[in-house]
PyMOL Python script that loads the backbone (N, CA, C, O; Angstrom):
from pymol import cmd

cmd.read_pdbstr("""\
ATOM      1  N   UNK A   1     103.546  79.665  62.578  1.00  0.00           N
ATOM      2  CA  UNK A   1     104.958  79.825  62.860  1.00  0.00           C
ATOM      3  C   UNK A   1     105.388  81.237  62.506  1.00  0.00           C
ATOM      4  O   UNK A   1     106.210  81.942  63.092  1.00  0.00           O
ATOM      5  N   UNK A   2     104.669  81.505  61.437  1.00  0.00           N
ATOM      6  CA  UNK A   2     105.060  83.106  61.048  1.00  0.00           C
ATOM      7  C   UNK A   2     104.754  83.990  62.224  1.00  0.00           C
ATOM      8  O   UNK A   2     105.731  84.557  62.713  1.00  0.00           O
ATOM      9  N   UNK A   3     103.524  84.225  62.794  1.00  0.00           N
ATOM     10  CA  UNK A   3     103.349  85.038  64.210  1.00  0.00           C
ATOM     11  C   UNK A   3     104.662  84.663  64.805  1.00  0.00           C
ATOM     12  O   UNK A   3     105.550  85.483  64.574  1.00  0.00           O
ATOM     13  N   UNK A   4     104.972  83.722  65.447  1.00  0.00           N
ATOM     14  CA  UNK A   4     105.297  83.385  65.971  1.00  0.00           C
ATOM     15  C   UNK A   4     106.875  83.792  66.050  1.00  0.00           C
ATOM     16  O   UNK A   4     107.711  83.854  66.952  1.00  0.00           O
ATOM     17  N   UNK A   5     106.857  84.025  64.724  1.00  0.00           N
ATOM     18  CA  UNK A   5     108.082  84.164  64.788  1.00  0.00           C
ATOM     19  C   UNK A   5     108.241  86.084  64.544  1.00  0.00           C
ATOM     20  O   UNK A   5     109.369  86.527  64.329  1.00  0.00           O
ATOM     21  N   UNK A   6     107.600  86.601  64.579  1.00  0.00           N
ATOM     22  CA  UNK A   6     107.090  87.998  64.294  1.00  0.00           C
ATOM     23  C   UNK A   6     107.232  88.628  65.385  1.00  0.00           C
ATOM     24  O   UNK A   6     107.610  89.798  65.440  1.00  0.00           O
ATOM     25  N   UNK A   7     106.832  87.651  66.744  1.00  0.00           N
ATOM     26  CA  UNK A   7     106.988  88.223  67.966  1.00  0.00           C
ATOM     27  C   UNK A   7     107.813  87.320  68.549  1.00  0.00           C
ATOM     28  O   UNK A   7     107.564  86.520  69.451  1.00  0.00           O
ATOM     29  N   UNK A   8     108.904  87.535  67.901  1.00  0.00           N
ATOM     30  CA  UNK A   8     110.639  86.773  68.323  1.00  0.00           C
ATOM     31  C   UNK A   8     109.966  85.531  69.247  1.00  0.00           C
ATOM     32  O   UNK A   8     110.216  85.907  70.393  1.00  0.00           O
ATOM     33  N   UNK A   9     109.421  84.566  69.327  1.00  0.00           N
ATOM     34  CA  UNK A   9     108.776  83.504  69.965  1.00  0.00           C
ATOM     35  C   UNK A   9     109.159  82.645  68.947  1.00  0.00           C
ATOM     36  O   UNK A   9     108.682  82.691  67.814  1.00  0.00           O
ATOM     37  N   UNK A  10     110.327  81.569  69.458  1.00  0.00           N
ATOM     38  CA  UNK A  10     110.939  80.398  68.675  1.00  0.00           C
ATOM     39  C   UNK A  10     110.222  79.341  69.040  1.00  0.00           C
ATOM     40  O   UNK A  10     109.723  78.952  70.097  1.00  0.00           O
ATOM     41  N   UNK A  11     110.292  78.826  67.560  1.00  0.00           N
ATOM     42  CA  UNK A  11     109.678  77.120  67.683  1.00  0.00           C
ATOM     43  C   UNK A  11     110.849  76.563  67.213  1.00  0.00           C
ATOM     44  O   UNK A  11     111.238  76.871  66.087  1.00  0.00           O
ATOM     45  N   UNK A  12     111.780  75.410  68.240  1.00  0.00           N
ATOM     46  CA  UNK A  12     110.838  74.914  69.467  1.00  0.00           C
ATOM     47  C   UNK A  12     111.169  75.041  70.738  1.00  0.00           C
ATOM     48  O   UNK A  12     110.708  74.412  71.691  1.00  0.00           O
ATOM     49  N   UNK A  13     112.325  76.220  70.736  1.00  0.00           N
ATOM     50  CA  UNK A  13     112.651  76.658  72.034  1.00  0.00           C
ATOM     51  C   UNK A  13     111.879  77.386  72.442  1.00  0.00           C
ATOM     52  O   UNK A  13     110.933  76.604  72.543  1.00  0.00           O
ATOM     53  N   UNK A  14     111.533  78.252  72.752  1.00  0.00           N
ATOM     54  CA  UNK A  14     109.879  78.842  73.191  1.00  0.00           C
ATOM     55  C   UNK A  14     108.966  77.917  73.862  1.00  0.00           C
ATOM     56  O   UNK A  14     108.766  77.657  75.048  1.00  0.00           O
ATOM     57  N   UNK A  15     108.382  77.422  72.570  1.00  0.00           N
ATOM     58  CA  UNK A  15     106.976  77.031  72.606  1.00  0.00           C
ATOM     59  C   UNK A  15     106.911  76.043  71.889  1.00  0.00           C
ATOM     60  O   UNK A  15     107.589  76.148  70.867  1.00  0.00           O
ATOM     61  N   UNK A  16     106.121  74.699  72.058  1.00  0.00           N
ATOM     62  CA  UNK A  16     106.285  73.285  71.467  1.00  0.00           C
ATOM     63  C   UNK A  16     105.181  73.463  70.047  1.00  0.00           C
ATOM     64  O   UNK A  16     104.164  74.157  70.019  1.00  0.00           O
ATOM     65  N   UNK A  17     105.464  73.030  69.478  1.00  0.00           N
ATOM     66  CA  UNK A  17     104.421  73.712  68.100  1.00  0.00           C
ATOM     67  C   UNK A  17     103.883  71.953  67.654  1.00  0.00           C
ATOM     68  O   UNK A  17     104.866  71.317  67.273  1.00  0.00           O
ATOM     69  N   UNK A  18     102.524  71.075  67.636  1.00  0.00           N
ATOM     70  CA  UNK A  18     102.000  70.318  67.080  1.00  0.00           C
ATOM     71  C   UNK A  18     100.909  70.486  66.373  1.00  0.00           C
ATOM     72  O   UNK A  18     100.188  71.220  67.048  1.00  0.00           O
ATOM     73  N   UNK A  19     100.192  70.115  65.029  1.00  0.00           N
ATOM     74  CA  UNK A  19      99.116  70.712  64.546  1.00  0.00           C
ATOM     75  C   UNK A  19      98.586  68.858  64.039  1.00  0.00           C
ATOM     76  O   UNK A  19      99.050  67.744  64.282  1.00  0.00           O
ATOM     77  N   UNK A  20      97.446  69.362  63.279  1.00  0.00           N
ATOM     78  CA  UNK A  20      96.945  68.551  63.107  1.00  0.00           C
ATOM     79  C   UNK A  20      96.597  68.380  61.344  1.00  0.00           C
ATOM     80  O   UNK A  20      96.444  69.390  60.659  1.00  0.00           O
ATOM     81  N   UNK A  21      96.537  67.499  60.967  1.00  0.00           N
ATOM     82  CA  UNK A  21      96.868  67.016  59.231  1.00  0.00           C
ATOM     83  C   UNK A  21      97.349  68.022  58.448  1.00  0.00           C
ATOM     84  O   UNK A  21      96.579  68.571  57.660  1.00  0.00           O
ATOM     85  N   UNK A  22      98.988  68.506  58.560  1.00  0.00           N
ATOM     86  CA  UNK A  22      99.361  69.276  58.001  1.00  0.00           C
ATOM     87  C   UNK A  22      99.674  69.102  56.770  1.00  0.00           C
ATOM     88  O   UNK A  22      99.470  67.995  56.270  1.00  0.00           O
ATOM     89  N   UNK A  23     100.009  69.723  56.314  1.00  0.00           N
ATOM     90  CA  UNK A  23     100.137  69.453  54.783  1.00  0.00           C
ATOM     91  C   UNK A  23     101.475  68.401  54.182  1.00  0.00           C
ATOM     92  O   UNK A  23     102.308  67.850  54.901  1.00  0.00           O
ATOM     93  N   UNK A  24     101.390  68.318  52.627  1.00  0.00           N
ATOM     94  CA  UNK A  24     102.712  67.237  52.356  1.00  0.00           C
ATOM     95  C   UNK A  24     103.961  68.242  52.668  1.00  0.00           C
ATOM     96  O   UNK A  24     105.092  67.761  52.742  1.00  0.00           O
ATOM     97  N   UNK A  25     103.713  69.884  52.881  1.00  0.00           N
ATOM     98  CA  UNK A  25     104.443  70.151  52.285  1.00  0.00           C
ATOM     99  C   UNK A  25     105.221  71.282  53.902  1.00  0.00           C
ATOM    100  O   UNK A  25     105.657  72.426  54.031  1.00  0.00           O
ATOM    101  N   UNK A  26     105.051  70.338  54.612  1.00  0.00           N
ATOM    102  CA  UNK A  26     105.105  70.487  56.209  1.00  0.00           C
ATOM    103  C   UNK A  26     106.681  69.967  56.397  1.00  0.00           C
ATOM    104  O   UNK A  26     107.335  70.625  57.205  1.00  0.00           O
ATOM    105  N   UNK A  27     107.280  68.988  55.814  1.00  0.00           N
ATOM    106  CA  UNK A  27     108.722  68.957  55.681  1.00  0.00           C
ATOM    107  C   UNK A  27     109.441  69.765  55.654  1.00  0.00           C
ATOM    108  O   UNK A  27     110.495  69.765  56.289  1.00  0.00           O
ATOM    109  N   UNK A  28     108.916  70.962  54.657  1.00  0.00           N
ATOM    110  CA  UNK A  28     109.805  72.035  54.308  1.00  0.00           C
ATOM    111  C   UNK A  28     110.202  72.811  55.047  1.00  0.00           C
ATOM    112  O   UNK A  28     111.382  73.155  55.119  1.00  0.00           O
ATOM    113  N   UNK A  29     109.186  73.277  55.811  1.00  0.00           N
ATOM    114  CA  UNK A  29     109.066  74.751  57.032  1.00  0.00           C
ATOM    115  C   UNK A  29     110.454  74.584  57.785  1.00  0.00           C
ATOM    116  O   UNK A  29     111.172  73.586  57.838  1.00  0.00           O
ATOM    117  N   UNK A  30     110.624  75.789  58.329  1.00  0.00           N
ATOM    118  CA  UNK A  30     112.195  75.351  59.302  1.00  0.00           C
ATOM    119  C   UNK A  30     111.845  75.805  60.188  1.00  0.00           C
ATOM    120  O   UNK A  30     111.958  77.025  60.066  1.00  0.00           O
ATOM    121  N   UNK A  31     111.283  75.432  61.480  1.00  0.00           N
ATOM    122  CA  UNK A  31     111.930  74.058  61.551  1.00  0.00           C
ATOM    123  C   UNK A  31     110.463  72.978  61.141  1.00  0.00           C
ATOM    124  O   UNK A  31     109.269  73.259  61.241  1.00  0.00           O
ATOM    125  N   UNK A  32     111.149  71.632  60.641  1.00  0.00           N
ATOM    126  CA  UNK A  32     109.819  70.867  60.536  1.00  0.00           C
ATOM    127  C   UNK A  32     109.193  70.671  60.997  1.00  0.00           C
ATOM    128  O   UNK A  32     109.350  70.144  62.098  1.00  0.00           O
ATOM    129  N   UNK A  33     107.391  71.104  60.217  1.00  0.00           N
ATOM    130  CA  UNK A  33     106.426  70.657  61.521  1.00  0.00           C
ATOM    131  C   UNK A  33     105.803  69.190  62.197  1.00  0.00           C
ATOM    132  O   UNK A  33     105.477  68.202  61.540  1.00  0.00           O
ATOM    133  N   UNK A  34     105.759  69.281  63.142  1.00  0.00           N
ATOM    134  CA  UNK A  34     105.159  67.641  63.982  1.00  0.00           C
ATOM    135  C   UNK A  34     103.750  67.607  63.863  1.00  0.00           C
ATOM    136  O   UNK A  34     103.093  68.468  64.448  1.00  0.00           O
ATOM    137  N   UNK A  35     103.142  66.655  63.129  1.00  0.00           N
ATOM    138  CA  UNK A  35     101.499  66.293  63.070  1.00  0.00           C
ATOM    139  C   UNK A  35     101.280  65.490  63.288  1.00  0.00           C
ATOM    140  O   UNK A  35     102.018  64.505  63.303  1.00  0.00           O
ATOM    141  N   UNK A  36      99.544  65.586  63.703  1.00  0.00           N
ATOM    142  CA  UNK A  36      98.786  64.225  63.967  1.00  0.00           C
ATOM    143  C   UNK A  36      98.475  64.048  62.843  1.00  0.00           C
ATOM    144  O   UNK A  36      98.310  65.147  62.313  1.00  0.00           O
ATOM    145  N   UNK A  37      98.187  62.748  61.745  1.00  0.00           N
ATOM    146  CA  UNK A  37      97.558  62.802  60.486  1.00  0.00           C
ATOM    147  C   UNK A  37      96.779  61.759  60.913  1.00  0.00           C
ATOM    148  O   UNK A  37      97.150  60.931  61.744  1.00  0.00           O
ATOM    149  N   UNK A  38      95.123  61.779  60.071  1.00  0.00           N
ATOM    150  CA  UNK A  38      93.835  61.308  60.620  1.00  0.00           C
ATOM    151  C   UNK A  38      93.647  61.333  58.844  1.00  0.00           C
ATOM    152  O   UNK A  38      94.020  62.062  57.925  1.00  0.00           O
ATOM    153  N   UNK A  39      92.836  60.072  58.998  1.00  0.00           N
ATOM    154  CA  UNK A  39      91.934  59.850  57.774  1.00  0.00           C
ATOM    155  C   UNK A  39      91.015  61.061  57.099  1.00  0.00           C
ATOM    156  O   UNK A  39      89.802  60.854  57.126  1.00  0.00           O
ATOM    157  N   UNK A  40      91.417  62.166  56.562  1.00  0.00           N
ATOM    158  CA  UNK A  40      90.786  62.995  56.387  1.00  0.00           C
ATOM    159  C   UNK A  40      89.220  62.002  55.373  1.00  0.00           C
ATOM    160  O   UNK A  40      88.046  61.859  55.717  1.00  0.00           O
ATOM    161  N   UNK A  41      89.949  61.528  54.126  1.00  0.00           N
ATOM    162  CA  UNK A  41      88.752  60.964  52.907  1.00  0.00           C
ATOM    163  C   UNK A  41      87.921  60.144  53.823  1.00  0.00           C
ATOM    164  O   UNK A  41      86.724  60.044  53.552  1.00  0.00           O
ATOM    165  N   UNK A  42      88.292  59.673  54.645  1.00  0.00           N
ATOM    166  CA  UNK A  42      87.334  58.398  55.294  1.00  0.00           C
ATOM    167  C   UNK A  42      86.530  58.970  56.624  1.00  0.00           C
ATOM    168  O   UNK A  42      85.522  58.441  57.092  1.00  0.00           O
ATOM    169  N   UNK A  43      87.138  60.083  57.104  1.00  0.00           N
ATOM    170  CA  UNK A  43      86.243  61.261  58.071  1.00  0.00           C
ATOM    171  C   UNK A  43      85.184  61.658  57.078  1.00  0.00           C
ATOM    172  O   UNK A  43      84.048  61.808  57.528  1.00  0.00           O
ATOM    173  N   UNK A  44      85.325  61.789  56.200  1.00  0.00           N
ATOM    174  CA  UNK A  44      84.378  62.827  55.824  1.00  0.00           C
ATOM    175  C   UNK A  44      83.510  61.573  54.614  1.00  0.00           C
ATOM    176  O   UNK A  44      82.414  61.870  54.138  1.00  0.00           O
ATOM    177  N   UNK A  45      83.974  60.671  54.382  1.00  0.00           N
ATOM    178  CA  UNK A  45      83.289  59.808  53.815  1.00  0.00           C
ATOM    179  C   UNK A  45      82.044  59.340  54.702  1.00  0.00           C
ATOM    180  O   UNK A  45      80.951  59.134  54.175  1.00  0.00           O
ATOM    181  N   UNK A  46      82.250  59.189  56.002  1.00  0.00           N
ATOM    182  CA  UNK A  46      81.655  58.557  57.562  1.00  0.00           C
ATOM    183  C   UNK A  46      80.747  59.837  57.635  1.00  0.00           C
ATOM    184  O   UNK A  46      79.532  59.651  57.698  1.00  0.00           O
ATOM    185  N   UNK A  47      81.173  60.958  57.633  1.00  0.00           N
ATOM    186  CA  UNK A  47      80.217  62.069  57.748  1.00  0.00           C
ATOM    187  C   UNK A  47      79.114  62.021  57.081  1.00  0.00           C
ATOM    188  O   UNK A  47      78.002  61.975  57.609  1.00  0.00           O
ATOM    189  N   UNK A  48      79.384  62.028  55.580  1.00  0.00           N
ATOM    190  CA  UNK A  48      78.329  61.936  54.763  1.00  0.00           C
ATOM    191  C   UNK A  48      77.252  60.841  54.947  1.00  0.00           C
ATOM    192  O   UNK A  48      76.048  61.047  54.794  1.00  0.00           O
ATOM    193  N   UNK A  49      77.923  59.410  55.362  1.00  0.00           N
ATOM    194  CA  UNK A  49      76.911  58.321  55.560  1.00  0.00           C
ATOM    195  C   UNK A  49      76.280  58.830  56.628  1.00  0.00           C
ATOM    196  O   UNK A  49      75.065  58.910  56.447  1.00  0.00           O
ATOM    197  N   UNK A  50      76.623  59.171  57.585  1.00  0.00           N
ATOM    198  CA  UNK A  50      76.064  59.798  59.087  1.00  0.00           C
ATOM    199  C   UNK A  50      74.720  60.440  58.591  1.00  0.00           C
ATOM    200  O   UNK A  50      73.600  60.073  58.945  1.00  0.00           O
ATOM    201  N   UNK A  51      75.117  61.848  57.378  1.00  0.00           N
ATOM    202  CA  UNK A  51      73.908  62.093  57.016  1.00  0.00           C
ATOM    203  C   UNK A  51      73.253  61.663  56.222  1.00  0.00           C
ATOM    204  O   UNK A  51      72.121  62.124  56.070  1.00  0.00           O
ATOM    205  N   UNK A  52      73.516  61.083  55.778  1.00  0.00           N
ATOM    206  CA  UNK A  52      72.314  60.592  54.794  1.00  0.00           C
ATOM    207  C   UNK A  52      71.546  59.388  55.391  1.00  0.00           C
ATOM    208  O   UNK A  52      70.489  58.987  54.904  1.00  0.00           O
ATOM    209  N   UNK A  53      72.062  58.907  56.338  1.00  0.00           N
ATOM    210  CA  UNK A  53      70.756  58.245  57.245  1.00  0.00           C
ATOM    211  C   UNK A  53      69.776  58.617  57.606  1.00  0.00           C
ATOM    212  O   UNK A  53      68.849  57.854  57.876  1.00  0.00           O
ATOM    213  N   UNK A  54      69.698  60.193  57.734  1.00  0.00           N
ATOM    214  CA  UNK A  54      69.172  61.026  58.510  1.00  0.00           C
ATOM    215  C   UNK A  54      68.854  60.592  60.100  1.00  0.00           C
ATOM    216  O   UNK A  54      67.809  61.017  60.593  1.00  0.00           O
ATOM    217  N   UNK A  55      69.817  59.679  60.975  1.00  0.00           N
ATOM    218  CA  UNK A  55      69.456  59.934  62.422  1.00  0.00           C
ATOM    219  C   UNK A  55      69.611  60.795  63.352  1.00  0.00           C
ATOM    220  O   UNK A  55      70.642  60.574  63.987  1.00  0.00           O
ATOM    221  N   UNK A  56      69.116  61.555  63.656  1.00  0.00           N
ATOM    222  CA  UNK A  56      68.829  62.770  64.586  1.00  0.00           C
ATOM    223  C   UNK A  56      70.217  61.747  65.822  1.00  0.00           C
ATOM    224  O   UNK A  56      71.126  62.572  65.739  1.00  0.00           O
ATOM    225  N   UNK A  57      70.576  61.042  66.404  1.00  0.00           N
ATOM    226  CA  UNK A  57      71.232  60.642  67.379  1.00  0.00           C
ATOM    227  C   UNK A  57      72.793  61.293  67.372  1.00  0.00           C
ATOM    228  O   UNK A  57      73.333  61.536  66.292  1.00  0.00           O
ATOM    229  N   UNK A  58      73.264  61.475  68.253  1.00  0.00           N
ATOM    230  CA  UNK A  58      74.843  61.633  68.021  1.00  0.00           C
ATOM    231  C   UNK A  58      75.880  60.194  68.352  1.00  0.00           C
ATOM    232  O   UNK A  58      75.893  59.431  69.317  1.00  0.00           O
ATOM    233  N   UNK A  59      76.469  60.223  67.451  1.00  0.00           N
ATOM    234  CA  UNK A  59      77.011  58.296  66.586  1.00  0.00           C
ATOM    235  C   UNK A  59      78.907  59.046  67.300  1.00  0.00           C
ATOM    236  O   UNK A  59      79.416  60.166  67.256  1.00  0.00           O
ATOM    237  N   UNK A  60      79.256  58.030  67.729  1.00  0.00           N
ATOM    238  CA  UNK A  60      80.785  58.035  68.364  1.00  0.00           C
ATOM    239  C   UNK A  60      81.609  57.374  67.088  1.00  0.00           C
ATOM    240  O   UNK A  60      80.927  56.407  66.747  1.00  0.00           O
ATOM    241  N   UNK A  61      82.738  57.462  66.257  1.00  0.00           N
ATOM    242  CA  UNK A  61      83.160  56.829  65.448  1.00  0.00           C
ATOM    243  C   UNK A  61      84.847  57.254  65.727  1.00  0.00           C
ATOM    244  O   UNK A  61      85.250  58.417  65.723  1.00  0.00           O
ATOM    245  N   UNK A  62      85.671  56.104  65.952  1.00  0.00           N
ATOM    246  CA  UNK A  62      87.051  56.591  65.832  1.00  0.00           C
ATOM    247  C   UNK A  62      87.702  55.966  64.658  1.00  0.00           C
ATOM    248  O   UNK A  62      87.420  54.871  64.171  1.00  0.00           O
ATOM    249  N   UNK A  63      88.583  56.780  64.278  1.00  0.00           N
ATOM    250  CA  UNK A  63      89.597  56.577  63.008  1.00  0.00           C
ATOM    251  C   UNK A  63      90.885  56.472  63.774  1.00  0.00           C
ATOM    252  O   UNK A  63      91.171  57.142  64.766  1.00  0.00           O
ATOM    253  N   UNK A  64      91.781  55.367  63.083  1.00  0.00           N
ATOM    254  CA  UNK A  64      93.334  55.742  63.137  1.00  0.00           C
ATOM    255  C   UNK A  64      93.973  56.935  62.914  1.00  0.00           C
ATOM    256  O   UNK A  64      93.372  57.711  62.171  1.00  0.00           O
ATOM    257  N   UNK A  65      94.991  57.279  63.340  1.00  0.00           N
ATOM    258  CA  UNK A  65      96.012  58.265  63.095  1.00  0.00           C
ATOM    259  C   UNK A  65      97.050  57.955  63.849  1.00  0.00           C
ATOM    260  O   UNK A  65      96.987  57.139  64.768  1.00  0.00           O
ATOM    261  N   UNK A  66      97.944  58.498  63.561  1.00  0.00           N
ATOM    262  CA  UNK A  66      99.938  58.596  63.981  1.00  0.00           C
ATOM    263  C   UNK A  66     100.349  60.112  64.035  1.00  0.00           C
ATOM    264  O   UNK A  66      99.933  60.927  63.211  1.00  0.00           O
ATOM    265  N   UNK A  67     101.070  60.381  64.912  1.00  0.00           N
ATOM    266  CA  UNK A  67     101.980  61.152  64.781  1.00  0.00           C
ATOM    267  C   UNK A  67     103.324  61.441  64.171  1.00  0.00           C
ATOM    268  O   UNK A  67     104.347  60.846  64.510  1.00  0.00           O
ATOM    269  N   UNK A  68     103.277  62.332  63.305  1.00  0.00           N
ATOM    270  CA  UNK A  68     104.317  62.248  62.580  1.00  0.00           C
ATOM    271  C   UNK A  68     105.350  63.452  63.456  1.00  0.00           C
ATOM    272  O   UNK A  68     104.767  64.511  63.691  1.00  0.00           O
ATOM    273  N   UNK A  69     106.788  63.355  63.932  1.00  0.00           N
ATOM    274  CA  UNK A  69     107.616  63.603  64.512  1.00  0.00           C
ATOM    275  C   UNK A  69     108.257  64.493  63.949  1.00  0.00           C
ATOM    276  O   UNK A  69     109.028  64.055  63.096  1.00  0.00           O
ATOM    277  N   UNK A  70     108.255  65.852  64.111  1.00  0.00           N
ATOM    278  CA  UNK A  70     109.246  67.226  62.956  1.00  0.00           C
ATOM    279  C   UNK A  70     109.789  67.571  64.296  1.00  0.00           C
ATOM    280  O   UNK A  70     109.771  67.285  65.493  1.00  0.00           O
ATOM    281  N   UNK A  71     110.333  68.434  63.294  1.00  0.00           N
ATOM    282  CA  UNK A  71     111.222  69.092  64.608  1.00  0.00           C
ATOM    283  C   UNK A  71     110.390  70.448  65.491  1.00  0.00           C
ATOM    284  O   UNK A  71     110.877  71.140  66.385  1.00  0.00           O
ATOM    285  N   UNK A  72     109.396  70.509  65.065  1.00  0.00           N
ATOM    286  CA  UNK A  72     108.537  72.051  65.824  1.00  0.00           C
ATOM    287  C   UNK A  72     108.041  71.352  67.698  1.00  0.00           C
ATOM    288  O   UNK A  72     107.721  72.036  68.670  1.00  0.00           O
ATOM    289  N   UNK A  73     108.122  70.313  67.636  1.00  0.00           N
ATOM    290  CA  UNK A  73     107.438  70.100  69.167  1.00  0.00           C
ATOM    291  C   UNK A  73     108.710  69.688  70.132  1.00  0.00           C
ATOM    292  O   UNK A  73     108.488  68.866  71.021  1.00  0.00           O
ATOM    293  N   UNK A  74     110.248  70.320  69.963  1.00  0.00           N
ATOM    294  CA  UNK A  74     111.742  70.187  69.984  1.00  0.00           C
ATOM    295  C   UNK A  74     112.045  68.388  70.250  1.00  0.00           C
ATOM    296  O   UNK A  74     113.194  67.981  70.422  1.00  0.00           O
ATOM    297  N   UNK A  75     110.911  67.501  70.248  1.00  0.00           N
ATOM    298  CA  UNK A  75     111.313  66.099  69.812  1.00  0.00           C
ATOM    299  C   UNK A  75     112.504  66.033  69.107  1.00  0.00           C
ATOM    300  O   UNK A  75     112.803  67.070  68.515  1.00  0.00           O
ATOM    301  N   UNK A  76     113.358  64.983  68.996  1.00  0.00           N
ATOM    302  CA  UNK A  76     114.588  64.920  67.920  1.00  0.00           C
ATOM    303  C   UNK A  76     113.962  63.975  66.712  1.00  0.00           C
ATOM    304  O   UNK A  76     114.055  62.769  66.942  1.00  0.00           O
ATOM    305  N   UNK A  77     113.478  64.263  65.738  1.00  0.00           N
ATOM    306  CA  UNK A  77     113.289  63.494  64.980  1.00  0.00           C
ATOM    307  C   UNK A  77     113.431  62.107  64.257  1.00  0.00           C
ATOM    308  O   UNK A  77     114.266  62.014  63.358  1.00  0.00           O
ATOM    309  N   UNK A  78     112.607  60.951  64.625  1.00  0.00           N
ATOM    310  CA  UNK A  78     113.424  59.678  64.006  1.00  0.00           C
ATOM    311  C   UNK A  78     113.168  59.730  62.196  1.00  0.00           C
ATOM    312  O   UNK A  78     112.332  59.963  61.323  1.00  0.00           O
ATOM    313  N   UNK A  79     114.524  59.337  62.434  1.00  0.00           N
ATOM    314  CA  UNK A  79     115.147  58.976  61.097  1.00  0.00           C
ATOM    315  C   UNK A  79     114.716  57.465  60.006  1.00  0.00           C
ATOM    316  O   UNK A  79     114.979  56.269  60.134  1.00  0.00           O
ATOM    317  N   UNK A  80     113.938  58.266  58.929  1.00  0.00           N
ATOM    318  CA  UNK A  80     113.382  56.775  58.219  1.00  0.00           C
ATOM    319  C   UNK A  80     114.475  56.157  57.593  1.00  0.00           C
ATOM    320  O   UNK A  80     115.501  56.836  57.612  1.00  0.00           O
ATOM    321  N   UNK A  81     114.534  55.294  57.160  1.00  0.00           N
ATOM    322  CA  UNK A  81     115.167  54.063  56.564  1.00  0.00           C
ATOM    323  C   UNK A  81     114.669  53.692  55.341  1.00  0.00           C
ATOM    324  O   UNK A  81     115.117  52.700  54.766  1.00  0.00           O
TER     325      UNK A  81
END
""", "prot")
cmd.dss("prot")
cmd.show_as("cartoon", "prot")
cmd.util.cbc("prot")
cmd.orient("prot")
């Protein structure tokens, strides 16, 4: 967002801004950012079993995730309760 905003290019009039497992601290930014959040501990838990099997094969595995809704992708944000 900092580039971004360096070369007068607004988020989210500009340009739709979504990232992926941003931080807790992704609320703050102005404007708020919109993420996908993914099982990071359990990606990389799955990784490790992957290797330590040692199978040479390539293994397909999907995890849950949600999108969390900020204001950087100009979505209007829903409101928790």
């Amino acid at each position: 967002m900092r580039a971004f905003s360096e070369q007068q290019i607004r988020v989210p009039q500009d340009v739709a801004l979504v990232c992926f497992n941003g931080t807790e601290h992704a609320a703050f930014h102005v404007p708020t950012l919109t993420t996908v959040r993914q099982p990071l501990r359990e990606m990389a838990r799955c990784a490790i079993q992957m290797l330590k099997a040692g199978q040479n094969e390539a293994q397909l595995k999907e995890f849950p995730h949600y999108l969390e809704i900020g204001e950087s992708c100009g979505c209007k944000p829903q409101r928790q309760s």
